[in-house]
C-alpha positions in Angstrom: 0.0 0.0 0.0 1.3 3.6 -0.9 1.9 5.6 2.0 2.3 8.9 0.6 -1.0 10.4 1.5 -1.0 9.1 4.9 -1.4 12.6 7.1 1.1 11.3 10.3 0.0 12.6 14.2 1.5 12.3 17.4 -0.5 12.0 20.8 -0.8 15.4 22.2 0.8 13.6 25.4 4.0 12.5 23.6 5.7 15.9 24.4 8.2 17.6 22.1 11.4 15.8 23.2 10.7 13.9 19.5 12.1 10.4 21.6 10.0 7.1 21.8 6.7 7.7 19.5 4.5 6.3 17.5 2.9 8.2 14.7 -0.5 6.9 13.1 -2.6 7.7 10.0 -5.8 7.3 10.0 -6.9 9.0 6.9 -6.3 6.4 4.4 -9.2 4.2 3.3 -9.6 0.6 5.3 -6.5 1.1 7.0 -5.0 2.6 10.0 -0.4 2.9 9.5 1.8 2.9 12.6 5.3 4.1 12.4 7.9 4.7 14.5 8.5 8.5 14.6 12.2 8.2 14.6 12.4 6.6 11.2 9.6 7.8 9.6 11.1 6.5 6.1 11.1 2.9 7.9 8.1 0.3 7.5 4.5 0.8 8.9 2.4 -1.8 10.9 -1.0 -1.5 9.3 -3.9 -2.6 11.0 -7.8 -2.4 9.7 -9.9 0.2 11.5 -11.2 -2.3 14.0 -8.6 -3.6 15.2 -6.8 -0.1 15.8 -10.2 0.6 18.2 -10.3 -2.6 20.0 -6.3 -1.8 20.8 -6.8 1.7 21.9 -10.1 1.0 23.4 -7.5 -1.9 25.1 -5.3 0.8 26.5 -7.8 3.5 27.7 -9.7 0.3 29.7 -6.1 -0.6 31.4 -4.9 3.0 32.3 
């Protein structure tokens, strides 16, 4: 999948240090990309829309 149109963000709470983050896109169609912000040239994990909500959904549950 092409990537090029994928607009990256950062959680507000990642604070500007610019050290361990993940960056997501969630704009493209049927897809949600993870990359790692300090190669954002490197691969993506891509996940389907679903499964990005059950993980975060995962996260907010165990905070």
């Amino acid at each position: 999948m092409e990537l090029r149109d994928a607009r990256w963000r950062k959680s507000s709470r990642s604070g500007g240090s610019g050290g361990n983050c993940v960056e997501v896109a969630g704009n493209l169609p049927g897809v949600v990309a993870v990359r790692d912000s300090k190669d954002p040239s490197g691969p993506a994990l891509l996940v389907t829309p679903t499964a990005w909500s059950a993980f975060t959904s995962a996260l907010k549950t165990a905070r």
